[in-house]
C-alpha positions as semicolon CSV with decimal commas, in nm:
position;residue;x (nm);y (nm);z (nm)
1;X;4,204;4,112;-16,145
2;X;3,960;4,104;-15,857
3;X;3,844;3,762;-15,762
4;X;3,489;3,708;-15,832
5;X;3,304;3,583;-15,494
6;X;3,099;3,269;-15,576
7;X;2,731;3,303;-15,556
8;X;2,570;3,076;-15,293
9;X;2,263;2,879;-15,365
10;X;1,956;3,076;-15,226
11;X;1,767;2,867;-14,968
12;X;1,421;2,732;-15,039
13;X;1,200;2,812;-14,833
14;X;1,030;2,629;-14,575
15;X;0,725;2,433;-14,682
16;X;0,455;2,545;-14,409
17;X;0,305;2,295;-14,185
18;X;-0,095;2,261;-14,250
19;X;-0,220;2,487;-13,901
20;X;-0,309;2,159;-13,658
21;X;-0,708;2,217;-13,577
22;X;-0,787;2,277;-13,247
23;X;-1,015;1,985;-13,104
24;X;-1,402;2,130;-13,080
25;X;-1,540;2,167;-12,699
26;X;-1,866;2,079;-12,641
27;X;-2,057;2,297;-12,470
28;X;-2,144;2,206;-12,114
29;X;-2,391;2,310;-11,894
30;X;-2,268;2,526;-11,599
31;X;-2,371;2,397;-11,254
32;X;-2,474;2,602;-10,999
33;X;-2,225;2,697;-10,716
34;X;-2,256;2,470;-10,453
35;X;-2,355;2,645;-10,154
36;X;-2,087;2,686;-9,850
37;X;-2,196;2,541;-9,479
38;X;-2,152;2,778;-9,219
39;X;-1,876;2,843;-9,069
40;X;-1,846;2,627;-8,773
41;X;-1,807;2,846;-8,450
42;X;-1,488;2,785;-8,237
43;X;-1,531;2,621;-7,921
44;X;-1,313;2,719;-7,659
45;X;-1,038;2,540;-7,491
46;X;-1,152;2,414;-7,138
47;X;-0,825;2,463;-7,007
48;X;-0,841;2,819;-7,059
49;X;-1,182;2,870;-6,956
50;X;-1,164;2,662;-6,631
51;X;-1,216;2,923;-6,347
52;X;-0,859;2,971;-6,164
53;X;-0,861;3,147;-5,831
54;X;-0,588;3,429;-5,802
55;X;-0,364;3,523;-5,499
56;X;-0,442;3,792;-5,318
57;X;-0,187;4,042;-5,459
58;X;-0,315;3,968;-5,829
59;X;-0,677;4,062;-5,703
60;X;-0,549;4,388;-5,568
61;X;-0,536;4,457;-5,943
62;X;-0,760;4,252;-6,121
63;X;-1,026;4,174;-5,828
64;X;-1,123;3,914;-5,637
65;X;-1,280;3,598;-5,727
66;X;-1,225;3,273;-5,963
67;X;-1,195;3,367;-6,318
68;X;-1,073;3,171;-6,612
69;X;-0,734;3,293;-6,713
70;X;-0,860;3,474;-7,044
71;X;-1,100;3,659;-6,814
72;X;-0,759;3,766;-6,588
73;X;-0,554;3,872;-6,879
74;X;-0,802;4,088;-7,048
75;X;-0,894;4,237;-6,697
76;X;-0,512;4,288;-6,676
77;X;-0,477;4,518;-6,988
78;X;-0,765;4,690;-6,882
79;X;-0,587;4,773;-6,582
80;X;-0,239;4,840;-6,799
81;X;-0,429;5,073;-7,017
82;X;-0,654;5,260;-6,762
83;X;-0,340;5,366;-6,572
84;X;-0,119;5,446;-6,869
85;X;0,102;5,197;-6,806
86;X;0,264;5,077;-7,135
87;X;0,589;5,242;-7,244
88;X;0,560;5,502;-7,472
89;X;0,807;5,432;-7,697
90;X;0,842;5,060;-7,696
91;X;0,518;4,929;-7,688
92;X;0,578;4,542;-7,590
93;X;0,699;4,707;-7,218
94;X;0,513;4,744;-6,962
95;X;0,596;5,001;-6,691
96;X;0,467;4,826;-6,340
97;X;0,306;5,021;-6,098
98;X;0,352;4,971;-5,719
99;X;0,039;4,693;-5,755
100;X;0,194;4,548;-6,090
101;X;0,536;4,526;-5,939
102;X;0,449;4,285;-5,628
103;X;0,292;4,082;-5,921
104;X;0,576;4,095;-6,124
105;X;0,782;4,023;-5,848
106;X;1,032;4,337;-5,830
107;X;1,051;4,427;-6,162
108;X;1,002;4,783;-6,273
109;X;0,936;4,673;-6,668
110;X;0,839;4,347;-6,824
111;X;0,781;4,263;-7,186
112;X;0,419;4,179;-7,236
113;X;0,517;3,818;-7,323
114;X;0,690;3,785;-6,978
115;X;0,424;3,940;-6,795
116;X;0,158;3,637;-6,877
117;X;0,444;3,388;-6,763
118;X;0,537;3,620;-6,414
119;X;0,105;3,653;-6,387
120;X;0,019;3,225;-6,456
121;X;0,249;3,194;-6,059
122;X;-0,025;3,425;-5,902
123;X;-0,333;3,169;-6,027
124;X;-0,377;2,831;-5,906
């Protein structure tokens, strides 16, 4: 004969928790948004803006005269982009001229990082 399987004891089932209540919020009166100051305008740094007087190959390019050194670089790309003079197809190069390469001392190309380092020998 087949052996009857014994019959487990069904499980009670869980006795439910009572819900917890939430804790009531009183309702509190919105501020208004404080208002921002405005922004404070950057000053610049006096090193940078103290007039520098270039040699006399760097004014062949940029012109004569004492200008501060963000004044020389900006006159610089001006000069860079007027003549065509950044590399097509890697933009960071830049191609020198026969002006650009006394400046650069020799060098047909310069990365524009190098160029600000080879330029800062020609102010004083």
């Amino acid at each position: 004969m087949a052996a009857k399987k014994a019959k487990k004891p069904a499980k009670k089932p869980a006795a439910k928790k009572p819900a917890a209540k939430k804790p009531v919020k009183k309702a509190v009166a919105k501020k208004p948004a404080a208002k921002k100051a405005p922004a404070k305008k950057r000053k610049p740094n006096a090193a940078f803006m103290k007039p520098m007087s270039t040699s006399a190959t760097l004014a062949a390019v940029i012109g004569s005269g004492a200008m501060p050194r963000t004044e020389v670089t900006s006159k610089l790309w001006a000069y860079i982009k007027k003549n065509n003079l950044q590399d097509k197809t890697n933009r960071r190069m830049i191609n020198a001229d026969d002006k650009l390469r006394e400046v650069f001392g020799g060098k047909k190309q310069v990365s524009m990082f190098e160029m600000t380092k080879l330029v800062s020998k020609h102010l004083k």
